[in-house]
C-alpha positions as CSV (number, residue, x, y, z in Angstrom):
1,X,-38.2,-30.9,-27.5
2,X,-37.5,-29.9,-30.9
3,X,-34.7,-31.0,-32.9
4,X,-33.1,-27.4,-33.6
5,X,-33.8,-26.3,-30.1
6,X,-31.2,-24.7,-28.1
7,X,-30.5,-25.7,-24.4
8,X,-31.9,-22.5,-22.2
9,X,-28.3,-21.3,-21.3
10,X,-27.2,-22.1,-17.5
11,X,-27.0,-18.6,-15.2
12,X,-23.6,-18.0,-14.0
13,X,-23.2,-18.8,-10.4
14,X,-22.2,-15.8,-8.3
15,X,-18.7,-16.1,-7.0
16,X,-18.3,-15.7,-3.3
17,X,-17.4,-12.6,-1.9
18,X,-14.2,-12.8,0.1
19,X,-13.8,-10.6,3.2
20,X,-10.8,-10.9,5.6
21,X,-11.0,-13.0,8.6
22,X,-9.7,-13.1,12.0
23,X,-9.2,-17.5,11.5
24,X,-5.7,-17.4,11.2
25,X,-4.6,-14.9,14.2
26,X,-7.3,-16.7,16.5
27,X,-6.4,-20.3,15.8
28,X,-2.4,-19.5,16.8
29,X,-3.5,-17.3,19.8
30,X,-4.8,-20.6,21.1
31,X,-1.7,-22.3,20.8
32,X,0.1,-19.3,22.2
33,X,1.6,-17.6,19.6
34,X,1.2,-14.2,20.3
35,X,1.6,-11.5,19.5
36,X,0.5,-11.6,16.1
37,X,1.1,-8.8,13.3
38,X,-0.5,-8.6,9.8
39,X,1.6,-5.7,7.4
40,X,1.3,-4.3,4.3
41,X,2.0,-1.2,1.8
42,X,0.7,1.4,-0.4
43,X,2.2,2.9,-3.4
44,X,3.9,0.7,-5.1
45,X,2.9,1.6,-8.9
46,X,2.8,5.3,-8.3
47,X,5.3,7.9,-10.4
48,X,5.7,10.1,-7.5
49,X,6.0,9.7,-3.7
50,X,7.3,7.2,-1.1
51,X,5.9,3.4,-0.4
52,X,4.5,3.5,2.9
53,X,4.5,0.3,4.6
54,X,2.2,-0.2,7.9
55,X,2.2,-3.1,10.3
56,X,-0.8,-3.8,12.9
57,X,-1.6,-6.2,15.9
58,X,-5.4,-6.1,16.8
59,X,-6.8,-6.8,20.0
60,X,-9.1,-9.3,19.7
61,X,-11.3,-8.3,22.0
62,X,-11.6,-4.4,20.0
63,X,-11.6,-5.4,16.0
64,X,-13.4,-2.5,14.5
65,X,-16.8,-3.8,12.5
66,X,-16.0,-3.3,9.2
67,X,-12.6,-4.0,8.2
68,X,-11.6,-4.9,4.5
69,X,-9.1,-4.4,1.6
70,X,-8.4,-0.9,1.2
71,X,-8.7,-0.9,-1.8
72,X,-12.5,-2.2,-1.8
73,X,-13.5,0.7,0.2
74,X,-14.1,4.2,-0.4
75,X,-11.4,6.8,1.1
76,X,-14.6,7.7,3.7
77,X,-14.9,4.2,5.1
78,X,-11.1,4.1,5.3
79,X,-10.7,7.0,7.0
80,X,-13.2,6.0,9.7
81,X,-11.7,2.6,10.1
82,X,-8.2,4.3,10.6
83,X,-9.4,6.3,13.5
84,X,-10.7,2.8,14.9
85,X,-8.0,0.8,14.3
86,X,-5.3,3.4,15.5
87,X,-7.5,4.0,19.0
88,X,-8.1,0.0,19.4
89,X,-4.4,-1.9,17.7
90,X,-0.7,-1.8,17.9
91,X,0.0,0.7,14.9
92,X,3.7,1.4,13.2
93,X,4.2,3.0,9.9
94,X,7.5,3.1,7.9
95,X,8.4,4.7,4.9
96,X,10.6,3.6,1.7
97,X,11.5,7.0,0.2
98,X,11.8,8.3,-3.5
99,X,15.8,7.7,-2.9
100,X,15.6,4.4,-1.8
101,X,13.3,3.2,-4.5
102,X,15.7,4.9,-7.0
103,X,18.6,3.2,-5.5
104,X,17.4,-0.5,-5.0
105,X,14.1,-0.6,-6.9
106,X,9.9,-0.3,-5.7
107,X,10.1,-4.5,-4.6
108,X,13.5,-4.0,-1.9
109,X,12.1,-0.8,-1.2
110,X,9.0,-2.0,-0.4
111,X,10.2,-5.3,1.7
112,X,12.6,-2.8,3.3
113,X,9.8,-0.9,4.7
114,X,7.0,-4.0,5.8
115,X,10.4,-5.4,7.3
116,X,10.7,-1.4,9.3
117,X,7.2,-1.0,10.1
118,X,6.9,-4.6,11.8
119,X,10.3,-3.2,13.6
120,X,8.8,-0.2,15.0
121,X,5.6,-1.7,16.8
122,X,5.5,-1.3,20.3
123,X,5.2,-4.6,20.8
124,X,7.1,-7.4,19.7
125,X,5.1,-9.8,17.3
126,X,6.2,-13.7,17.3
127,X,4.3,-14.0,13.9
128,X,3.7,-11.9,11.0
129,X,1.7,-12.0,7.9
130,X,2.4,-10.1,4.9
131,X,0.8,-9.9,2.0
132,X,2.1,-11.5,-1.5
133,X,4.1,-14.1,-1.8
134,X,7.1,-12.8,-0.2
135,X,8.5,-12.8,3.5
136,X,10.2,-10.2,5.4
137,X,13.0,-10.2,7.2
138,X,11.7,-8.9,10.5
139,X,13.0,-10.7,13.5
140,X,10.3,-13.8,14.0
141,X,8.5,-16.2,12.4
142,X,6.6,-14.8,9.1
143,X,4.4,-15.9,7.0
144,X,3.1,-14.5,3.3
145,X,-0.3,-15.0,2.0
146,X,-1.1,-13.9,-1.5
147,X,-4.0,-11.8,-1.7
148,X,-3.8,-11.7,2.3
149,X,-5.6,-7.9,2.9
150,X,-8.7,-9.7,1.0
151,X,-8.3,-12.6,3.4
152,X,-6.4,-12.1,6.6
153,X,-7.6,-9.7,9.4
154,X,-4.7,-8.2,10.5
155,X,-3.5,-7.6,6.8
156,X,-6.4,-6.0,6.1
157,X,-5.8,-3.8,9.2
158,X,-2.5,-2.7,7.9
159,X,-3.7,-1.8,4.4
160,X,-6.5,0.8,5.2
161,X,-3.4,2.5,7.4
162,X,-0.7,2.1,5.2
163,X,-3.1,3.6,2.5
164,X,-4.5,6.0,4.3
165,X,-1.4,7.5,5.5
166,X,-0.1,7.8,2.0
167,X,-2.8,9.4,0.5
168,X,-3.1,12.1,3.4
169,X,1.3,12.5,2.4
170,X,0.2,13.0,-1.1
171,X,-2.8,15.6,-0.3
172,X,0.0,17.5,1.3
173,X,2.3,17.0,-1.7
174,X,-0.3,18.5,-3.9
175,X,-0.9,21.5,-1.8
176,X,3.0,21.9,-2.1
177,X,2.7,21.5,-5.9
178,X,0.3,23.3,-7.5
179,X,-0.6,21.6,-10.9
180,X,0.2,18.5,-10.4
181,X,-2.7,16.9,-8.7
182,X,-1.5,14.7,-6.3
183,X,-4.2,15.1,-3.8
184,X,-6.5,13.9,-6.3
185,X,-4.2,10.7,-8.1
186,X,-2.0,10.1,-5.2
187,X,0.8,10.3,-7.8
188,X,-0.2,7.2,-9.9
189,X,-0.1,7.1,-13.5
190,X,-3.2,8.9,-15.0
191,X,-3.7,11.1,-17.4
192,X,-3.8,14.2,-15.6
193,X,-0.4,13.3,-14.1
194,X,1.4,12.5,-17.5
195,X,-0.3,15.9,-18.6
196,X,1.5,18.1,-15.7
197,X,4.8,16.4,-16.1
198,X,4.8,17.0,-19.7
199,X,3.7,20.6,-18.5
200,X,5.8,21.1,-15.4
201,X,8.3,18.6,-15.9
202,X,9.0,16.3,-12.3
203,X,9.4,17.2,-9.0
204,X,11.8,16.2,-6.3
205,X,9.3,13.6,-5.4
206,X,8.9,11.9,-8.8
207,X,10.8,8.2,-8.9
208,X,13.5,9.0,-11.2
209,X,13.9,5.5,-12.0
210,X,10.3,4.9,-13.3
211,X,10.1,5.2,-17.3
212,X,8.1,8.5,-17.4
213,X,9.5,10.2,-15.7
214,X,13.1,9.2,-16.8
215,X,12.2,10.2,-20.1
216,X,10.9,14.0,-18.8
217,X,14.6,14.1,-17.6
218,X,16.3,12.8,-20.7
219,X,14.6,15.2,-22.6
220,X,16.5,18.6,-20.2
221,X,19.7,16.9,-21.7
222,X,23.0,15.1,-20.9
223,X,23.4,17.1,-17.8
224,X,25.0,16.1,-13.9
225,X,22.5,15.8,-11.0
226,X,23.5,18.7,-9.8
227,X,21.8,21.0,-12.2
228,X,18.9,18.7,-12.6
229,X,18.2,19.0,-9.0
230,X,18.1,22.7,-9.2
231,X,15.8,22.4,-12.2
232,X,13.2,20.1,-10.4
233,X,10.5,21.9,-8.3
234,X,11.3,21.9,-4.6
């Protein structure tokens, strides 16, 4: 080999591609632990709308072919794995509204609502996973996994509904609200949205404590709630 040659350069190695697993649930239904509950929420970063939180048990004997983060799906896939999951799983939704994530911010508005939705399940679960590194206070044992609707069944599960709930919300929003696109955004910080609030100003449904919007309503002036209420859209 020559002197001034250059080493042929190494190909990267493909990473592997992580889908969600059933590992976890299966190996404490052997022990007993049952039933078991993933959970998890949409809508945290949005400007506009609730945080839906969503909490499922699958029957192990009925998980729908398919399931995987929401967010690495497209809103058809998701929509078809909703109607599966809803026919085949224990399925409870909760929602942490506008107020509430004015009033104690998006993270204890979103724990609020996991903690809810794993409440409402017809079934009582003695284990929950939740995605992110924080538990809930729900009533049993619970653990969090971080990055848990990429790796954990159930999570997975409880993502597509939680997101699919919120986006069908927001579709309704946007036929409520002419202009502002939430059917198309889902109320999340894009250009077309920071367009229409600078046009239209915010609705009822905008997070008054998130920074674009706060400074839309600084900008109507010093004025009480009261007359800002009656200036926002209903």
């Amino acid at each position: 080999m020559a002197k001034n040659a250059k080493p042929t350069p190494r190909l990267p190695l493909k990473e592997p591609v992580l889908r969600p697993s059933f590992r976890r649930e299966r190996r404490h239904f052997k022990s007993g632990v049952w039933p078991i509950a993933g959970c998890d929420e949409a809508g945290r970063g949005p400007l506009a709308g609730p945080v839906v939180a969503a909490a499922v048990v699958l029957d192990p004997e009925r998980i729908p072919r398919g399931l995987n983060d929401s967010k690495k799906l497209d809103a058809q896939a998701r929509e078809k794995l909703y109607e599966k999951i809803c026919a085949s799983a224990q399925v409870a939704v909760a929602f942490g509204s506008v107020e509430r994530v004015d009033r104690d911010n998006i993270l204890r508005a979103s724990l609020w609502a996991l903690a809810r939705a794993v409440k409402a399940l017809p079934v009582r679960p003695k284990l929950v996973y939740v995605d992110g590194n924080m538990k809930i206070d729900c009533g049993c044992d619970c653990e969090a996994v971080v990055s848990g609707d990429a790796l954990v069944m159930s999570i997975a599960a409880a993502s597509i509904v939680a997101k699919v709930t919120r986006d069908r919300l927001m579709t309704r929003l946007g036929l409520a609200h002419p202009g502002y696109g939430f059917e198309r955004h889902m109320g999340y910080s894009v250009p077309e949205h920071f367009s229409a609030l600078a046009r239209l100003g915010p609705t009822i449904h905008h997070r008054r404590s998130f920074a674009p919007v706060a400074a839309k309503l600084a900008a109507l002036g010093s004025v009480s709630d009261e007359v800002v209420a009656e200036l926002l859209p209903l």
